[in-house]
C-alpha positions as CSV (number, residue, x, y, z in Angstrom):
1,X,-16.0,-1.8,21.5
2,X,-16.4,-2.6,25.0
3,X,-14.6,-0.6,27.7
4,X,-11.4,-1.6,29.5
5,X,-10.8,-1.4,33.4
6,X,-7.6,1.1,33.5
7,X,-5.9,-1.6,35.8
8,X,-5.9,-4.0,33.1
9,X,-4.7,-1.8,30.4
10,X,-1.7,-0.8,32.9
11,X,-1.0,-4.1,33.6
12,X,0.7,-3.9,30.0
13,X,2.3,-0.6,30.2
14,X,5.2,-1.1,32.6
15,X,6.9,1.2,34.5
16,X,4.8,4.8,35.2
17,X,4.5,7.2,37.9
18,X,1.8,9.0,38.6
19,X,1.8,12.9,38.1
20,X,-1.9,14.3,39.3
21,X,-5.2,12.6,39.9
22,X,-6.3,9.9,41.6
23,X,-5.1,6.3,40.2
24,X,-8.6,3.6,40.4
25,X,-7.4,0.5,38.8
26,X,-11.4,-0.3,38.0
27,X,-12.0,3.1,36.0
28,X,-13.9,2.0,32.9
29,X,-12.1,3.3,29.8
30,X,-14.2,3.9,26.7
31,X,-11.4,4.4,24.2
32,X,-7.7,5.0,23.4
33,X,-6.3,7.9,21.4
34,X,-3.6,9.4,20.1
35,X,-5.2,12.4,18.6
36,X,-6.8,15.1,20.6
37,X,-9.3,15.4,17.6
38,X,-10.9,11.7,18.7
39,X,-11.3,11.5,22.0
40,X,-14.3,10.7,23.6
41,X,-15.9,11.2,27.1
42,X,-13.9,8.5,29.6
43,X,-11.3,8.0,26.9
44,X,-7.6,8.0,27.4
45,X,-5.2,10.0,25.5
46,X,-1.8,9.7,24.9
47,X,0.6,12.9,24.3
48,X,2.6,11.4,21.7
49,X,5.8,13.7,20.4
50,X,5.8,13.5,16.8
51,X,8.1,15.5,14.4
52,X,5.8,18.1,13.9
53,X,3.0,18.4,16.1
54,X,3.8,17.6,20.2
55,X,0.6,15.9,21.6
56,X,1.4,17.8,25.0
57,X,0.3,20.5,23.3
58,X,-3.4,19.0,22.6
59,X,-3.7,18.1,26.4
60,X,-6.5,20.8,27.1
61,X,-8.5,20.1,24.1
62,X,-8.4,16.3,25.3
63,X,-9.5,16.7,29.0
64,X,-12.6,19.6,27.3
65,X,-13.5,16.7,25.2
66,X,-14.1,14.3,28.1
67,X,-10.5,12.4,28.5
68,X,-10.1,10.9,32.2
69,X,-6.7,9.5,31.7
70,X,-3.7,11.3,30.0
71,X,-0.5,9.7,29.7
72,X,2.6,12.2,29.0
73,X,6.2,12.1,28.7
74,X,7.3,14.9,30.7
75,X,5.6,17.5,33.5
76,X,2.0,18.0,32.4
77,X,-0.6,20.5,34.3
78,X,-3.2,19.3,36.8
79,X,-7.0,18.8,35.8
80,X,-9.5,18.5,38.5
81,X,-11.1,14.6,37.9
82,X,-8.1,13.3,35.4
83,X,-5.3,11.0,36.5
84,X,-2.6,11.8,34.3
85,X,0.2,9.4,34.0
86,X,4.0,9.8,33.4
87,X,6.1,7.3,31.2
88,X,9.3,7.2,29.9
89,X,8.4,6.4,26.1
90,X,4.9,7.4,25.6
91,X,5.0,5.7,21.7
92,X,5.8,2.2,23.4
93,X,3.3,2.5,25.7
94,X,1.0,3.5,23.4
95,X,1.7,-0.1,21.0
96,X,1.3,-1.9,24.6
97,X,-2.1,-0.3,25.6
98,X,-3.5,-0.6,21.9
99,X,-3.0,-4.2,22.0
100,X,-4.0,-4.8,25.5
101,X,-7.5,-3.0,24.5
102,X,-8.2,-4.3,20.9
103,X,-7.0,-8.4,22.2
104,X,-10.0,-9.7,21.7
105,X,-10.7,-8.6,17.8
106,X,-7.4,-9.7,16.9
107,X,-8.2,-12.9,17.9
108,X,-11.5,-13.1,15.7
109,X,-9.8,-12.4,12.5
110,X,-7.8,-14.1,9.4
111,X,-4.9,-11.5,8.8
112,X,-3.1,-11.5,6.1
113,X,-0.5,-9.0,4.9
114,X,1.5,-8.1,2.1
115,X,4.5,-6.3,1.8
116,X,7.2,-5.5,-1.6
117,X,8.4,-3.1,-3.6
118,X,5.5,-3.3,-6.3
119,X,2.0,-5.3,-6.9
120,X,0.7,-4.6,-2.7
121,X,-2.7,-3.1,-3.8
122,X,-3.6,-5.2,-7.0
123,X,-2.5,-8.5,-4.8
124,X,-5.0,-7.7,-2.0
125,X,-7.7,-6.5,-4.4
126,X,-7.1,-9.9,-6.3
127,X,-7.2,-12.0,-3.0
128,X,-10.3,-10.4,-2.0
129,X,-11.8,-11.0,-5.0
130,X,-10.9,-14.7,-5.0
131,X,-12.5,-15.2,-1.1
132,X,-15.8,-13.3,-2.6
133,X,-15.4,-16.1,-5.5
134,X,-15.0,-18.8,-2.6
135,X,-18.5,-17.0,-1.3
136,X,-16.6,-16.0,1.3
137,X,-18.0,-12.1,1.4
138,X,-17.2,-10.8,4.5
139,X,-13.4,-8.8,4.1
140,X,-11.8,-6.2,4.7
141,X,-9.2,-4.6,2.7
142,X,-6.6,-1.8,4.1
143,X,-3.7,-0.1,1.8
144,X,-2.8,2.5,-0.7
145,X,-6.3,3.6,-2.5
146,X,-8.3,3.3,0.2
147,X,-9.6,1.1,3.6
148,X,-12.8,-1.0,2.9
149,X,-14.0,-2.6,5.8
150,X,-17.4,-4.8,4.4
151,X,-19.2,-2.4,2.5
152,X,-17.9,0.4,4.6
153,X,-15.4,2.6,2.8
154,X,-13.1,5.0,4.5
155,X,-9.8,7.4,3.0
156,X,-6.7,6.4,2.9
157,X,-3.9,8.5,4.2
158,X,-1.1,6.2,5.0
159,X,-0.7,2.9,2.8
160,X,-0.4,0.9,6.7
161,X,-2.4,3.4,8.9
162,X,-1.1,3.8,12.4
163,X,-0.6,1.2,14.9
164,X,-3.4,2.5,17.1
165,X,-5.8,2.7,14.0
166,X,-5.1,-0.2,12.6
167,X,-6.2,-1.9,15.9
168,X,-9.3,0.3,15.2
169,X,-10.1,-0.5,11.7
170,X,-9.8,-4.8,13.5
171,X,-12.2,-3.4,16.0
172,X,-14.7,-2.0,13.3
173,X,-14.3,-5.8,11.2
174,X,-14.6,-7.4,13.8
175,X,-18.1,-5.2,15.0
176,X,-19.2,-6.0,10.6
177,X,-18.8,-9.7,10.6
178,X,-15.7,-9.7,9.3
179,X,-13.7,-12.7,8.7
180,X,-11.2,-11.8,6.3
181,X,-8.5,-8.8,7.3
182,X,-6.0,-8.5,3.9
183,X,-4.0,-5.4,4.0
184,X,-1.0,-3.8,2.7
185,X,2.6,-3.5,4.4
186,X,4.5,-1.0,3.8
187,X,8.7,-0.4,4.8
188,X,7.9,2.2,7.0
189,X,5.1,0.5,8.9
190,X,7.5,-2.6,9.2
191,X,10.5,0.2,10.8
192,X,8.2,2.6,12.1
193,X,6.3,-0.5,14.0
194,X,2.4,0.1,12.7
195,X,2.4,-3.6,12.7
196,X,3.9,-3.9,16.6
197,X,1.5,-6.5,18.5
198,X,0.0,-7.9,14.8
199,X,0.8,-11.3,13.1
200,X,-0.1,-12.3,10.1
201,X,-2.1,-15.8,9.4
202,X,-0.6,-15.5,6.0
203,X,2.1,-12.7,4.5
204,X,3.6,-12.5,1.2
205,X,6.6,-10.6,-0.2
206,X,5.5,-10.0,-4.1
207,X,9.2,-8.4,-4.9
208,X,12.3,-6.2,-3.7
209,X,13.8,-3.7,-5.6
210,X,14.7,-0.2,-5.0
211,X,12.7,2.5,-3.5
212,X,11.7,4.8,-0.3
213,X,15.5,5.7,0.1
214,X,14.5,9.0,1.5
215,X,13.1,7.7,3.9
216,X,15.6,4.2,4.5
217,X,18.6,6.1,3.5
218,X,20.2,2.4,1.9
219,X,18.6,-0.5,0.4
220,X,20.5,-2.4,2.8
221,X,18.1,-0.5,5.2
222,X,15.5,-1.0,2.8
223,X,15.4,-4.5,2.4
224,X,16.3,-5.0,6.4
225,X,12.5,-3.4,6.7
226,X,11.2,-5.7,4.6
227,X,12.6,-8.9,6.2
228,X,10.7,-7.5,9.3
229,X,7.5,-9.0,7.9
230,X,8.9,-12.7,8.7
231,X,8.8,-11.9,11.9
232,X,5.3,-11.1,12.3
233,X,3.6,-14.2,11.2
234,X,2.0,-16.9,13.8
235,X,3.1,-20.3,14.3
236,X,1.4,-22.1,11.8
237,X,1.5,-19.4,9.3
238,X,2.8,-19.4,6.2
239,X,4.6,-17.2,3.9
240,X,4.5,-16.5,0.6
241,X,7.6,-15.4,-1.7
242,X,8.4,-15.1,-5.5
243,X,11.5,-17.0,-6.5
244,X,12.8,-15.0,-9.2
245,X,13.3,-11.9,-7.0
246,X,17.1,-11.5,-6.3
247,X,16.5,-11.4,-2.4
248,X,14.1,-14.5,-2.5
249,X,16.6,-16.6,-0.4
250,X,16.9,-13.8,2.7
251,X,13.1,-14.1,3.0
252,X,13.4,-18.4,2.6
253,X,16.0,-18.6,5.3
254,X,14.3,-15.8,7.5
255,X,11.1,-18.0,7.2
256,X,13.3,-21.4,7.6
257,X,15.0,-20.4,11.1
258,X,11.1,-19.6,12.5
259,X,10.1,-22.5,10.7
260,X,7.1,-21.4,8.8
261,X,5.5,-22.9,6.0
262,X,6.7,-21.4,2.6
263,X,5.4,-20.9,-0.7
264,X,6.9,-20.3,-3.4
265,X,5.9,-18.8,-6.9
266,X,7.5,-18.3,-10.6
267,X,7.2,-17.4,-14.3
268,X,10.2,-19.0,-15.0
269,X,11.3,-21.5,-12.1
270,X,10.7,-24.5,-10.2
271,X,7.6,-23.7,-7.6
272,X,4.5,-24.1,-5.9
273,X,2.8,-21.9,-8.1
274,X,3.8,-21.5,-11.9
275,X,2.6,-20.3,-15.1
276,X,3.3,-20.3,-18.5
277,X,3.3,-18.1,-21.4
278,X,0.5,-16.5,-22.3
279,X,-1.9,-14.9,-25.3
280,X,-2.8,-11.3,-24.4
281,X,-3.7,-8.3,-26.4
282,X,-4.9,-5.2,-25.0
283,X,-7.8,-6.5,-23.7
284,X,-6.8,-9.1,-21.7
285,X,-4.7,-12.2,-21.0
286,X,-5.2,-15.6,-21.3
287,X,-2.8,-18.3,-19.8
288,X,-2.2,-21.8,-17.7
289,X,-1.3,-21.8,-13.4
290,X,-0.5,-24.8,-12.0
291,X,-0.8,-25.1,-8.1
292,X,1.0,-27.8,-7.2
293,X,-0.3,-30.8,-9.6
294,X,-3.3,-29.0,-10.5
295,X,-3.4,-27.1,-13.8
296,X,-6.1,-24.7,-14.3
297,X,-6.6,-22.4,-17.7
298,X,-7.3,-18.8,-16.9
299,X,-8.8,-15.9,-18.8
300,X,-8.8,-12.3,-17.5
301,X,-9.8,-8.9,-18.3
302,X,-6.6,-7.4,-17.1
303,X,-3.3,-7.2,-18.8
304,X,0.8,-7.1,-17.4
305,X,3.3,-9.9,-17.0
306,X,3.6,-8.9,-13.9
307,X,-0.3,-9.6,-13.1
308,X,0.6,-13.1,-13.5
309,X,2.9,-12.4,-10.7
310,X,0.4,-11.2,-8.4
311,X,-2.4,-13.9,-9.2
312,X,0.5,-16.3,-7.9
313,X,0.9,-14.3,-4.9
314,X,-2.4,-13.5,-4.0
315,X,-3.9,-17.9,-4.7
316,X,-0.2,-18.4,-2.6
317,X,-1.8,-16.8,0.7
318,X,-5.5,-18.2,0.2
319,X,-4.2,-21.5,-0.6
320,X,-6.2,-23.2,2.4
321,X,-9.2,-21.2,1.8
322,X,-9.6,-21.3,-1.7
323,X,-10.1,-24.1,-4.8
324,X,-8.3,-23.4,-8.1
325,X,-12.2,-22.8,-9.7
326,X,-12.4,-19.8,-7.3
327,X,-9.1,-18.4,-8.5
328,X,-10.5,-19.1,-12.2
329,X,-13.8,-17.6,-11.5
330,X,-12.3,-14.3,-9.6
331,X,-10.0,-13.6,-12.2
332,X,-12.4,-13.9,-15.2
333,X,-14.3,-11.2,-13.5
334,X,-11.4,-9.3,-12.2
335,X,-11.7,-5.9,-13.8
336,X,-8.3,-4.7,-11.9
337,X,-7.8,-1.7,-9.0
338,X,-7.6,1.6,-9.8
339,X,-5.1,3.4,-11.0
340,X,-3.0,0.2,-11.8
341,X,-2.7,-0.5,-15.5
342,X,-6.5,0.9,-15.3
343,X,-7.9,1.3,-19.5
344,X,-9.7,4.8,-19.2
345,X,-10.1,5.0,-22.7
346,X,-10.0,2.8,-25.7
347,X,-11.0,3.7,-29.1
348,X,-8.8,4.4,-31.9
349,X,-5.8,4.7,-29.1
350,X,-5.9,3.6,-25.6
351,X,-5.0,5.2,-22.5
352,X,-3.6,3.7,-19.5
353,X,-2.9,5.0,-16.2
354,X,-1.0,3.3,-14.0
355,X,0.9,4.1,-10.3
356,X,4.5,2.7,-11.5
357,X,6.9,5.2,-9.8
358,X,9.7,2.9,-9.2
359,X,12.5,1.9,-12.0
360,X,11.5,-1.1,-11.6
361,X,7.6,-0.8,-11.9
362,X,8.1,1.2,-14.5
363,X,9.8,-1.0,-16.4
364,X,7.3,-4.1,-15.5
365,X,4.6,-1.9,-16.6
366,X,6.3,-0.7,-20.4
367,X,7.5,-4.6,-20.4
368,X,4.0,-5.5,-20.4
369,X,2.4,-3.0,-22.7
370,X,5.3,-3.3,-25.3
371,X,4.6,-7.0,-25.4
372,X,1.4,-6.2,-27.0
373,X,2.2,-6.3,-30.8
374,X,1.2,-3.6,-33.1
375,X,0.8,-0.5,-31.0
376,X,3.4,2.6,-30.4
377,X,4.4,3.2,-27.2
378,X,4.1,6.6,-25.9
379,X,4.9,7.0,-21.8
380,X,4.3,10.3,-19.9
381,X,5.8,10.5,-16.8
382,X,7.8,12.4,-14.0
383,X,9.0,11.8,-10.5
384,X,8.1,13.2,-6.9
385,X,9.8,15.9,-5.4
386,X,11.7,15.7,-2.4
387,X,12.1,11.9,-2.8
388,X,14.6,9.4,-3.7
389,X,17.1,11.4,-6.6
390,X,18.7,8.2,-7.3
391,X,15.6,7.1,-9.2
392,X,15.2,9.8,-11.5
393,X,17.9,8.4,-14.0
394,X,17.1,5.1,-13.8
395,X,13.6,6.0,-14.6
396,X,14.2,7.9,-17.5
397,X,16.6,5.1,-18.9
398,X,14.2,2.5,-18.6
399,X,11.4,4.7,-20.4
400,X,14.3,5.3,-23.3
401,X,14.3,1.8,-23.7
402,X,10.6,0.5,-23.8
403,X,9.0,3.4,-25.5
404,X,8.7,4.3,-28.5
405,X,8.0,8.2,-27.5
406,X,8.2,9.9,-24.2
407,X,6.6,13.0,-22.4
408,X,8.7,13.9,-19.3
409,X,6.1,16.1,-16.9
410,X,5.5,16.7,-13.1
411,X,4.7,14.2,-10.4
412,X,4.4,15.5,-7.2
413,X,7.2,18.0,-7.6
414,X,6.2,18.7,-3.5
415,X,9.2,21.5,-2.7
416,X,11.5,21.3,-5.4
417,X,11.5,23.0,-9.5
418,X,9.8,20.6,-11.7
419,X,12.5,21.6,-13.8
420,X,15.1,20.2,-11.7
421,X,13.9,17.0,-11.0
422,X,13.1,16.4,-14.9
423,X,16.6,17.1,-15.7
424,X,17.5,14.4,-13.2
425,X,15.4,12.4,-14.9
426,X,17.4,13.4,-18.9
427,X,20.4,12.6,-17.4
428,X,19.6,9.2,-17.7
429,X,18.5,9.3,-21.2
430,X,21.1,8.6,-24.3
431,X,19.3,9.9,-27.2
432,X,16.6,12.8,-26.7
433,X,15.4,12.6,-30.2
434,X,12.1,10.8,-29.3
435,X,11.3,13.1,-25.7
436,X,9.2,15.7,-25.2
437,X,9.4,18.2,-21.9
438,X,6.4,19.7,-20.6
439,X,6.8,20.6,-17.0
440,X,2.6,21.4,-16.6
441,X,1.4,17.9,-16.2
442,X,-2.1,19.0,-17.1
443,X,-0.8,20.5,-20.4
444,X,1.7,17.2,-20.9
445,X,-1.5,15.0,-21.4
446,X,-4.3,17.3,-23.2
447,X,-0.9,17.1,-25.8
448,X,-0.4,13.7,-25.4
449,X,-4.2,13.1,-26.6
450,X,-4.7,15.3,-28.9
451,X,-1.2,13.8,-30.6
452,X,-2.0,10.5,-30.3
453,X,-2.0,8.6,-33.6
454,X,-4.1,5.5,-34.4
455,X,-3.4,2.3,-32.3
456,X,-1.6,4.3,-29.8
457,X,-1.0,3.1,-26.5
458,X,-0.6,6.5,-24.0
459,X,0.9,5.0,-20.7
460,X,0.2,7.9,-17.8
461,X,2.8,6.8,-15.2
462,X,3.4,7.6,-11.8
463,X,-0.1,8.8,-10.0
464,X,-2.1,6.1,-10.6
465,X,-5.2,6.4,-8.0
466,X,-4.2,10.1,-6.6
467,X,-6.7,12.6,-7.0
468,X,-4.3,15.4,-6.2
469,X,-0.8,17.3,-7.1
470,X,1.9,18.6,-4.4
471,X,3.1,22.0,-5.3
472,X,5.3,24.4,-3.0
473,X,3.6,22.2,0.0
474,X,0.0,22.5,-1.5
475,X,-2.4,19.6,-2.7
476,X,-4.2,20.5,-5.4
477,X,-6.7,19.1,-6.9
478,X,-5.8,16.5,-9.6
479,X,-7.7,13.7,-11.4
480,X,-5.6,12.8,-14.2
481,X,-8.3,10.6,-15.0
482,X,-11.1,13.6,-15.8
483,X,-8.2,15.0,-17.1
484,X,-7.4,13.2,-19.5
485,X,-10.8,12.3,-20.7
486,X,-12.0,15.7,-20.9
487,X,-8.6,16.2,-23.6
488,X,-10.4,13.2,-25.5
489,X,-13.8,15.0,-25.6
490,X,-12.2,18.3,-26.7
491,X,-10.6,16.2,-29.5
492,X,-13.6,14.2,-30.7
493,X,-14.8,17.7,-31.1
494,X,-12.0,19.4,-33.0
């Protein structure tokens, strides 16, 4: 990345005064940051007040590590050689400054985003796949598992990292030949404005249903967030939307008023994208999409209704970069994302762990694994702690009705009694005849494998991809993948 002249990045900032130092508009800055940690020698840092940590706190550590700007909110001590800079909303300025610097990589890049309640990761996994198929190899991927940038692969703490990193993870595309920018977006980004200054070449809205009301407070709220996303795609753009989801006509008329091109997908209705039934069994699907007048036959390793879904969305956004032979040739060799109706094991019984923590991705999930004839159900499940309550119910009724057996367990159970939060989730049960409680989610699935019968399906719900559990405010190391395959070994060998 190539440095910035501080007049030019101040040009976007608006109103500041100037607290200490001395103010030279053609200062070369090397970098923006937001974390102390980062900065860099000739960097500018911005003391950013957050709910827990103040960055006005981190202003020494800053200037030792070679920061010639600061920009602060409030009275801030005087360094000999650093201009430090008062505003009135440091977080605004910070958007402005980040998009002032990173202008340039912005413009060099296909961005495509997509937001809903369920089916984010394994859409831009499947996207990906279908530009690599298009021999188009150069993408990057950001969102809940992990941020891929080319062959670079990095952690992933938030699903939509912060605005200011985010502009960072462009820069680095940009910098690998990049052409192709898919990432997740999440409710919070959208209200928390990660995406400020970013629009979308393409964004898709896979569904809407109840979650993150901890955080929204309403679904009102909730879905408000999601709307946001219109919003933030260019002129020219297009969006994509699924027509059976009970909000689809907010998002159409959203899309309508800024008139951008829609596209519309369906099991079940008219639309731009459709598909029919299809053949499946457990290891795999095979079934018909039609794109418009085009009808193409598809076969793929992964299995859920609701992977139709996101084929749909994911063809929906690429629909100008893509043929329908790439979609059939990416899917064929699609082997799915992890953690997200993943086969760990299959053998006499199969196990399957998948990241559904919502009523309703549980219930798209157990939808899709009951439709395979033959099998017996068994789910194993719980909920995080300290999260939406008004879940826990719903959750346990819809895995009354879709399983044949359950095992309620820990989550995340984060600050609160396991024990509590699974008898939120009983309360939503009718007949506890066919449920098993085992708080110890470790001990819940060495049980649930050693029990397992011939032709079993075990359904691990709920972490999906996390390598860890949140206990009393502690991660703790948690692979419920290695978990659950060493409980197979141990039986093999009983």
């Amino acid at each position: 990345m190539k440095s910035k002249s501080l007049g030019f990045l101040l040009k976007s900032a608006g109103q500041y005064e100037v607290l200490s130092g001395k103010l030279n508009p053609a200062l070369k800055v090397a970098s923006i940051e937001e974390s102390s940690k980062e900065v860099k020698k000739g960097g500018l840092f911005v003391a950013i007040k957050g709910k827990t940590v103040d960055g006005h706190d981190f202003i020494g550590e800053a200037v030792k590590k070679g920061a010639k700007v600061i920009v602060v909110e409030r009275q801030a001590r005087t360094y000999e050689g650093v201009l430090v800079i008062k505003v009135k909303d440091a977080n605004k300025v910070l958007l402005k400054l980040a998009d002032a610097f990173y202008s340039d990589a912005k413009k060099r890049l296909k961005i495509i985003g997509v937001t809903g309640t369920n089916g984010k990761t394994t859409t831009t996994y499947m996207a990906a796949a279908m530009l690599k198929a298009a021999g188009k190899k150069n993408i990057a991927v950001i969102g809940t598992v992990r941020y891929m940038i080319g062959n670079k692969i990095y952690p992933a703490p938030n699903t939509t990292p912060t605005n200011l990193v985010l502009h960072k993870l462009m820069d680095e595309a940009v910098r690998s030949k990049v052409k192709y920018f898919i990432m997740e977006v999440s409710s919070h980004a959208l209200s928390l404005g990660r995406v400020e200054n970013i629009y979308f070449d393409a964004a898709a809205v896979t569904n809407v249903t109840r979650d993150h009301l901890d955080f929204h407070g309403t679904f009102e709220k909730y879905l408000a967030a999601k709307l946001k996303i219109v919003n933030h795609i260019k002129k020219g753009g297009s969006i994509v939307i699924n027509a059976e989801d009970a909000h689809a006509g907010k998002f159409i008329k959203a899309a309508k008023k800024r008139k951008i091109r829609i596209v519309t997908f369906s099991k079940n209705k008219k639309a731009d994208l459709r598909t029919g039934k299809s053949v499946s069994d457990i290891s795999g699907m095979k079934f018909k999409l039609a794109i418009g007048k085009k009808t193409i036959a598809l076969e793929t390793q992964i299995i859920g209704e609701h992977n139709k879904e996101n084929i749909m969305t994911a063809a929906g956004l690429l629909l100008k970069e893509i043929t329908p032979q790439n979609i059939k040739k990416a899917m064929a060799g699609f082997e799915g994302v992890t953690g997200r109706l993943q086969k760990i094991y299959q053998n006499k019984f199969a196990i399957i762990i998948d990241f559904a923590h919502t009523p309703d991705g549980l219930e798209k999930t157990l939808t899709s694994l009951k439709a395979l004839k033959g099998h017996r159900l068994v789910t194993l499940f719980g909920a995080g702690g300290n999260r939406d309550k008004g879940k826990r119910p719903l959750m346990g009724a819809v895995a009354e009705k879709l399983s044949d057996k359950i095992i309620i367990t820990s989550d995340n159970p984060r600050n609160e009694a396991p024990e509590a939060i699974i008898a939120d989730i009983t309360a939503g049960l009718i007949n506890k005849g066919k449920v098993e409680i085992e708080p110890d989610r470790k001990k819940a699935i060495a049980k649930a494998v050693i029990t397992a019968q011939d032709k079993d399906i075990l359904l691990l719900a709920g972490k999906g991809h996390e390598t860890y559990q949140i206990i009393n405010g502690v991660k703790y190391p948690f692979d419920e993948r290695k978990i659950a395959l060493e409980a197979v070994k141990k039986r093999q060998q009983s």
